[in-house]
C-alpha positions in Angstrom: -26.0 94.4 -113.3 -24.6 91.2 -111.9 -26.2 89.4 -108.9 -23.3 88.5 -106.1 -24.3 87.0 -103.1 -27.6 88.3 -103.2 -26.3 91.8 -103.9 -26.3 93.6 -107.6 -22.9 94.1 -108.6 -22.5 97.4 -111.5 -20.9 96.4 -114.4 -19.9 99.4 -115.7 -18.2 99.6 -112.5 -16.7 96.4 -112.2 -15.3 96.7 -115.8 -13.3 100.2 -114.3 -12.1 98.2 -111.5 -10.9 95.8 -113.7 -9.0 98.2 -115.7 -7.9 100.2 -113.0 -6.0 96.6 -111.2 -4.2 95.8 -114.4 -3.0 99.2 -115.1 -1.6 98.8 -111.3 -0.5 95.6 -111.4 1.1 95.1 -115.1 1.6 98.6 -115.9 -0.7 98.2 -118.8 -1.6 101.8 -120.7 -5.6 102.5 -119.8 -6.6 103.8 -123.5 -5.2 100.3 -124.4 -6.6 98.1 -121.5 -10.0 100.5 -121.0 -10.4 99.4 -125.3 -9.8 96.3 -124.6 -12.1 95.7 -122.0 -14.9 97.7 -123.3 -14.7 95.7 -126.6 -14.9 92.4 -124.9 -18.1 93.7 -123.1 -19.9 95.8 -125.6 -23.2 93.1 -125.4 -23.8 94.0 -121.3 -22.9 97.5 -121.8 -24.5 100.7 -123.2 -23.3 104.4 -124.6 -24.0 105.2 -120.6 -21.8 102.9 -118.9 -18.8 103.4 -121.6 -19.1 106.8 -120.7 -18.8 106.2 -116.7 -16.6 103.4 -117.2 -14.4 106.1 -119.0 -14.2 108.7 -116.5 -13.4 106.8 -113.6 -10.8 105.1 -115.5 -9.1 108.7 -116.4 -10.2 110.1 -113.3 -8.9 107.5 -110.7 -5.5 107.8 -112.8 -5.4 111.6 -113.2 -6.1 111.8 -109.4 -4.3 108.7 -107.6 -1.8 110.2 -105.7 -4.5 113.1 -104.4 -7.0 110.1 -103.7 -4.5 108.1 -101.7 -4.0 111.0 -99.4 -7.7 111.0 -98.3 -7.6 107.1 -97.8 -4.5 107.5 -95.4 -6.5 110.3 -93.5 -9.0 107.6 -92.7 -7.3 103.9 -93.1 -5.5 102.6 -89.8 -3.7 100.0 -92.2 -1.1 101.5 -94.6 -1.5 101.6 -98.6 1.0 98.9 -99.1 -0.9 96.9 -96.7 -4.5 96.8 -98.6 -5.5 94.7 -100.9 -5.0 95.9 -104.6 -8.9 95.4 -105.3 -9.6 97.0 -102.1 -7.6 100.3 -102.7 -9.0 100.7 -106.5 -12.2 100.5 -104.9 -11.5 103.1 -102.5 -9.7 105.1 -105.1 -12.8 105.0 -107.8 -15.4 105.4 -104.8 -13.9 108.4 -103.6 -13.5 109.5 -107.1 -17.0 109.5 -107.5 -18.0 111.1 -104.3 -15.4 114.6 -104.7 -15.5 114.9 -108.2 -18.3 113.5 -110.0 -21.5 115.8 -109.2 -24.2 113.8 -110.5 -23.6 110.8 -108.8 -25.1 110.0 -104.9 -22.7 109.8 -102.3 -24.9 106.8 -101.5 -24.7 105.5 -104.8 -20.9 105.7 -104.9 -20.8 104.2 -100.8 -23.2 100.9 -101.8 -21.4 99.8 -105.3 -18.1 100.3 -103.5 -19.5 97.9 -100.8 -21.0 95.5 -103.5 -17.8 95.9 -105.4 -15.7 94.8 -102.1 -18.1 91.4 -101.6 -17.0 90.0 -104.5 -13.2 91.1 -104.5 -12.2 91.5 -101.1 -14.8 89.8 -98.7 -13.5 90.3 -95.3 -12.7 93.9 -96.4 -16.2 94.9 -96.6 -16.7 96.2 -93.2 -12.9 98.1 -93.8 -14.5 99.8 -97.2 -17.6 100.7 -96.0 -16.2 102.4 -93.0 -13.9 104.5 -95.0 -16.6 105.4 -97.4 -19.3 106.9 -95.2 -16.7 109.2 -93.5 -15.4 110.7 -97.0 -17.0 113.7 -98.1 -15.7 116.5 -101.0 -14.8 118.6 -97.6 -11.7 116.4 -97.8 -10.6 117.3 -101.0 -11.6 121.1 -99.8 -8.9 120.7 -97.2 -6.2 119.7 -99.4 -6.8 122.4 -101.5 -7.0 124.6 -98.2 -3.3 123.7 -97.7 -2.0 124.0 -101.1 0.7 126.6 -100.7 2.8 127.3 -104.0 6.1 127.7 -101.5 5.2 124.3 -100.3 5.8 122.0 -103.1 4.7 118.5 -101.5 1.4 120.6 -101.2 1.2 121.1 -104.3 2.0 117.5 -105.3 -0.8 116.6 -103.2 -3.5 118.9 -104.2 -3.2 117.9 -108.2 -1.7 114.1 -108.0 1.6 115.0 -109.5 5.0 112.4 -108.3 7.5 114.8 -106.1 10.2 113.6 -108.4 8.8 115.3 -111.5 8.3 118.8 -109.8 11.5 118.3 -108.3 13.2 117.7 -111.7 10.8 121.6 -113.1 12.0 123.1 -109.9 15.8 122.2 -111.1 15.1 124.2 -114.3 14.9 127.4 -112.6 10.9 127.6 -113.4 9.6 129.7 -110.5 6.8 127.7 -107.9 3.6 129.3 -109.3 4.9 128.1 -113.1 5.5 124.6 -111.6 2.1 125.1 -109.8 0.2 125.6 -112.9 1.4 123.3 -115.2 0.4 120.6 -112.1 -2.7 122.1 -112.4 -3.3 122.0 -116.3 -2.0 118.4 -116.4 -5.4 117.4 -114.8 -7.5 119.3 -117.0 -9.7 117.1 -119.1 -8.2 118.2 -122.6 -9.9 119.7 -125.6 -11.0 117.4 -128.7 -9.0 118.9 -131.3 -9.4 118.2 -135.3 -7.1 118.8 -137.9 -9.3 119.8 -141.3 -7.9 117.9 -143.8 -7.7 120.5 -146.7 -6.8 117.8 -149.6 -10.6 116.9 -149.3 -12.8 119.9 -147.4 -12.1 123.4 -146.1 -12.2 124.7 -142.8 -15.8 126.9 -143.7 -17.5 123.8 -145.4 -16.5 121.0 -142.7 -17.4 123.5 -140.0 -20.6 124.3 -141.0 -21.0 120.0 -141.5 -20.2 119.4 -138.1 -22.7 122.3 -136.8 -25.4 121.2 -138.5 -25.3 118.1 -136.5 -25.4 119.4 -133.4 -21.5 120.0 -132.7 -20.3 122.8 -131.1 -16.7 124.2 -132.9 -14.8 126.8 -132.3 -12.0 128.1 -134.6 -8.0 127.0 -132.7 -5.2 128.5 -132.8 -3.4 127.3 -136.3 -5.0 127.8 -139.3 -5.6 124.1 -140.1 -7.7 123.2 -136.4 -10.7 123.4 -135.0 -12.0 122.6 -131.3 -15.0 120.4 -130.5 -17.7 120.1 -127.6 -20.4 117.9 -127.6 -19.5 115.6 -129.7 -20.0 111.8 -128.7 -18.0 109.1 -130.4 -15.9 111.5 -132.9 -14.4 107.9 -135.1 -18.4 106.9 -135.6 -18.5 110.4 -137.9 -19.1 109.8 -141.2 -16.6 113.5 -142.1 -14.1 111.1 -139.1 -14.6 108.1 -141.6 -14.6 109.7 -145.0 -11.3 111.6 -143.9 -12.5 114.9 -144.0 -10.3 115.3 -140.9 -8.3 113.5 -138.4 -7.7 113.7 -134.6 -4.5 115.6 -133.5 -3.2 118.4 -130.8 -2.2 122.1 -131.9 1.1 121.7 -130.7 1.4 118.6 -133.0 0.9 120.2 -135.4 2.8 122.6 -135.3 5.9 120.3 -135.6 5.0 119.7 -139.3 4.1 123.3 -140.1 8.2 124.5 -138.6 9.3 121.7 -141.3 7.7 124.0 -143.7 7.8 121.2 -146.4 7.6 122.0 -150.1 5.5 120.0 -153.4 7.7 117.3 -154.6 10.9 117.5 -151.8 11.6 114.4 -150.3 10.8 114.2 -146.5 12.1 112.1 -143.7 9.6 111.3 -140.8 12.0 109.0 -138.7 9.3 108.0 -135.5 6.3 108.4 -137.7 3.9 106.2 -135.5 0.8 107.0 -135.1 1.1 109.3 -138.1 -0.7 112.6 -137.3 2.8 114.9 -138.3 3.3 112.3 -141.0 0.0 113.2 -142.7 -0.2 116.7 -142.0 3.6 116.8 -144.0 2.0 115.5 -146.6 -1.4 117.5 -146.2 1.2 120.6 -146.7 2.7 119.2 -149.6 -0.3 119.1 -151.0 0.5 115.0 -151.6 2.7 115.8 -154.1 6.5 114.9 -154.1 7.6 111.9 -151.2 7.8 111.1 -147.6 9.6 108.1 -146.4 7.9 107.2 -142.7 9.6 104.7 -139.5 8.8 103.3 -136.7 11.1 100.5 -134.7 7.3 98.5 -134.9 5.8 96.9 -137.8 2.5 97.0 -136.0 3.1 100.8 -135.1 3.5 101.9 -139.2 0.1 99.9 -139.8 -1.1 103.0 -138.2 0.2 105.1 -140.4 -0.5 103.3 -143.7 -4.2 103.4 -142.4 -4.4 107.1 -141.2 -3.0 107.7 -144.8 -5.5 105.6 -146.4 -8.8 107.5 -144.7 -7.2 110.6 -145.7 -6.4 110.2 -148.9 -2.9 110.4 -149.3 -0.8 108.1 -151.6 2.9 109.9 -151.0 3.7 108.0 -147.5 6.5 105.1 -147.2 6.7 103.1 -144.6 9.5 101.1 -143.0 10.2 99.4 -140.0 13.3 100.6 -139.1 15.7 101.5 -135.6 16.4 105.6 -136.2 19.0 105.0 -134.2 21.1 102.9 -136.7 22.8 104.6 -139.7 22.3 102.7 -142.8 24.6 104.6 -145.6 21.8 104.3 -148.3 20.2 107.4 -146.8 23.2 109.5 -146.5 22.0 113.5 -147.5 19.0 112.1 -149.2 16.6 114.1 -147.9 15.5 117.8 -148.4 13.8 117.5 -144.9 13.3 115.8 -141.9 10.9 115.7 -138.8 12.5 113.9 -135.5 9.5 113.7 -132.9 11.5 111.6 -130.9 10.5 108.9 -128.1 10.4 110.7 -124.6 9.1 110.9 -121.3 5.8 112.0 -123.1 5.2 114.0 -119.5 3.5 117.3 -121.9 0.3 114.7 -122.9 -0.5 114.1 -118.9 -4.0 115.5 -119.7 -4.7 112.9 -122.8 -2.2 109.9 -120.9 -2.5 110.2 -116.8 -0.4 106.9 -116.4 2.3 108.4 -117.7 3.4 110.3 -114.7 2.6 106.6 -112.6 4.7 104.7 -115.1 7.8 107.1 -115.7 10.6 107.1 -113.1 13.4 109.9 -113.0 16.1 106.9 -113.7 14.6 107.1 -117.1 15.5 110.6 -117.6 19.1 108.8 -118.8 18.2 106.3 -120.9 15.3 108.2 -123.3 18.2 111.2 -123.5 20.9 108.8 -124.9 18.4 107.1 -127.6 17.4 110.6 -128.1 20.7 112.3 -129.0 21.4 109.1 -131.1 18.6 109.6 -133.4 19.4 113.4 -133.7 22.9 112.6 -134.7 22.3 109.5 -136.8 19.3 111.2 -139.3 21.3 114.1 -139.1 23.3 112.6 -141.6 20.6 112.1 -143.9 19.9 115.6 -144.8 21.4 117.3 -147.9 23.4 120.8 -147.9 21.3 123.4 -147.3 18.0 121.2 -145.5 15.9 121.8 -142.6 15.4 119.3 -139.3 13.1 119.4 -137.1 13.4 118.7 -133.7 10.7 118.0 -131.5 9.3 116.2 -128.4 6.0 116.2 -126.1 8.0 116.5 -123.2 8.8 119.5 -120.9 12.4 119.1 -119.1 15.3 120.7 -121.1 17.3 117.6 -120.6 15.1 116.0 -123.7 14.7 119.1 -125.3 16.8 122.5 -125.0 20.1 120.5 -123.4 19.9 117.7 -126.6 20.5 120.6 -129.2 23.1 122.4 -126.9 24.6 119.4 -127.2 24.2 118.3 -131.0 25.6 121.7 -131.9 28.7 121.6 -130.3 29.7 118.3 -132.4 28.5 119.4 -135.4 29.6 122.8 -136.7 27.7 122.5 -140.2 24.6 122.8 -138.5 22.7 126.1 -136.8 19.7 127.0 -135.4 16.9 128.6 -137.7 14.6 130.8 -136.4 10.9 130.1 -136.9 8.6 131.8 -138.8 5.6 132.9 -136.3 3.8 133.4 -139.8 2.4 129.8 -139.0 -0.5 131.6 -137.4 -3.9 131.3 -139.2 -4.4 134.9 -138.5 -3.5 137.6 -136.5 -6.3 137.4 -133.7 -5.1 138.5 -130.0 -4.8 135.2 -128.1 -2.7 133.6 -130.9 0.0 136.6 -130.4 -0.2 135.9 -126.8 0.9 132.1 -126.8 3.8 132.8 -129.5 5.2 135.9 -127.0 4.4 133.3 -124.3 6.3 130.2 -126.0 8.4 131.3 -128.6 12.4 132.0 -127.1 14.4 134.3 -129.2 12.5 133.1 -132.6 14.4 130.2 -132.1 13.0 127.4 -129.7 9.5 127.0 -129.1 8.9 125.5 -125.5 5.1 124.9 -124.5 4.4 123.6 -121.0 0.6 122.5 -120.7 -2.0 125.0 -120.3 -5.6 125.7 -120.9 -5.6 124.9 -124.3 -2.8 122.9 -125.4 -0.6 120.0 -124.5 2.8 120.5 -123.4 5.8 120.6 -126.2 9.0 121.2 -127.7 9.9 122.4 -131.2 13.5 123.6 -132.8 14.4 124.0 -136.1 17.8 123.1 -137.4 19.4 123.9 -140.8 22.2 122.1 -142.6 24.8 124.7 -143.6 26.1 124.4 -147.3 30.0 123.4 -147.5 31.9 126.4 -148.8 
């Protein structure tokens, strides 16, 4: 707490706002900025507060668009017109009082008020007007008007731009399968773990974490497991020793498609932060070679270290452009993984800003740097290799449209269909996501849901000259 004019200011609080105005004003990323911040303050703070600061970070930046709607129901002076302090304030106040439960609509009114003292002064009066008439009835209403047939409805009941459920609506998805994948972008999303069989086993690490308290449940491919109730998952000693490493189902399943043997050599050409590029190797069984890029030295670091935790010695990395052919790799490799750069707009749940920071001009630009890297490492693979295409985007314009559009210039490639043997059993609910997901055997589109992020996989394989 911080004294301010004879009023206690929260800290925890003021450290959200302070996140919250930088993501606005410099488009910063909040995992980066709310790190940042939360290291520079770790002596004033406790466990408690990183945990509040945390949610209204993510919260206010899931719910922003939904939020500003109940400010303009009861602010005379338009959005543009308030002070960017002022409107975070509003926006993580009225967070607070709809969604979070536990905290007093007092509680949420008087910090606001404190908060708008130091960082707004004659705007007090304004915020705490504003404040005291919000209630979760407001949020109530929006929902009360949320019509599927009514799409700026539904962009206002679960935050999502117009211009994105314009572009699904294009794609001939019908309004209640636009309507839920709004909805699951907002879900908080589940901690998944990849068990990193090169050191444990799925029975012995699970019955680790248990014993301490953890609650797991087995996932969907054979390698995961789900976690609640787990606090700070990097402060685990089986997170440290590298018994396992954090990473999505539907990432994984990029690297299982590859299907990548012991002792082929594998291209990973946007390797960064390295959860596929492990997991290739994990399947290899670290045996045989995997050359990794990323356009950033500072972005392979990452992969070298995930490497390191986990124990795996047959990684490469370069700093290199995918984008630019370099003859030295010509059909050098046996297989490679493209999880291209895109509009990222499947990871809403893990990266709100995203949908804040993303415009539908970019639509262009990622889709040219995209096809460019698909044709380029395309002619690194030998006769008869596998590629893999992938991105955690939903549109078909990064996805469905880019192969379409590779295969009519290159007759010496197909499609190959993929093996739903990837399952780690045959249990009901895993059945029902492949029959949900998986087109013709042949391209594996996932829009966010319950469990999983939102993805696209497709296999191509290099036909052997006659």
């Amino acid at each position: 707490m911080l004294t301010i004019g004879g009023k206690i200011v929260d800290k925890a609080r003021e450290i959200a706002l302070k996140v919250l105005y930088k993501i606005d004003k410099e488009n910063a990323y909040s995992n980066i900025i709310l790190n940042d911040k939360i290291n520079k303050n770790r002596k004033d703070i406790n466990n408690k507060d990183i945990g509040l600061i945390s949610e209204i970070v993510y919260g206010v930046t899931t719910w922003k668009l939904t939020l500003d709607e109940i400010i303009k129901k009861y602010s005379k002076i338009r959005l543009k017109k308030i002070s960017p302090w002022i409107l975070n304030i509003l926006r993580m106040s009225i967070y607070q009082i709809i969604f979070l439960d536990k905290i007093p609509k007092s509680a949420a009114v008087n910090e606001g008020v404190n908060l708008a003292k130091k960082y707004g002064g004659r705007s007090t009066g304004f915020t705490n007007a504003i404040l005291r008439k919000v209630n979760k009835e407001d949020y109530d209403e929006i929902l009360k008007n949320e019509n599927k047939d009514n799409l700026e409805s539904v962009s206002k009941a679960y935050s999502m731009p117009m211009w994105i459920i314009e572009e699904l609506k294009k794609e001939n998805l019908k309004n209640e399968e636009i309507e839920e994948i709004c909805k699951n972008s907002n879900i908080r999303p589940k901690i998944t773990i990849r068990v990193n069989t090169l050191k444990t086993n799925i029975k012995e690490l699970k019955e680790r974490l248990v014993s301490k308290g953890i609650e797991v449940e087995e996932g969907i491919l054979k390698d995961f497991l789900i976690l609640n109730k787990v606090g700070n998952i990097e402060k685990l000693e089986e997170f440290q020793k590298g018994l396992f490493t954090i990473q999505d189902e539907v990432a994984g399943l990029a690297a299982l498609t590859l299907e990548p043997k012991q002792d082929e050599i594998v291209l990973d050409a946007c390797s960064s932060p390295g959860g596929k590029t492990t997991y290739l190797a994990q399947i290899m069984n670290n045996k045989g070679k995997i050359i990794a890029w990323d356009i950033h030295e500072s972005r392979t670091k990452l992969v070298d270290a995930t490497a390191k935790r986990l124990g795996i010695n047959i990684i490469e990395t370069n700093t290199k452009d995918a984008t630019v052919y370099e003859e030295c790799y010509k059909e050098k490799f046996d297989k490679i993984l493209l999880d291209v750069p895109c509009l990222g707009l499947g990871v809403l749940k893990r990266k709100p800003d995203i949908k804040w920071q993303r415009k539908k001009d970019d639509i262009e630009e990622i889709t040219n740097i995209q096809y460019k890297i698909l044709e380029t490492c395309s002619k690194y693979l030998k006769e008869g290799g596998k590629l893999v295409y992938s991105t955690c985007s939903i549109f078909k314009n990064e996805n469905e449209d880019i192969i379409y559009k590779f295969l009519k210039s290159n007759n010496d490639f197909k499609i190959e269909k993929i093996d739903k043997v990837l399952l780690k059993n045959e249990k009901e609910k895993d059945e029902k996501f492949f029959e949900k997901y998986l087109k013709n055997n042949e391209i594996l589109q996932v829009y966010q849901n319950e469990e999983t992020d939102g993805f696209f996989i497709c296999k191509l394989a290099k036909i052997p000259r006659k």
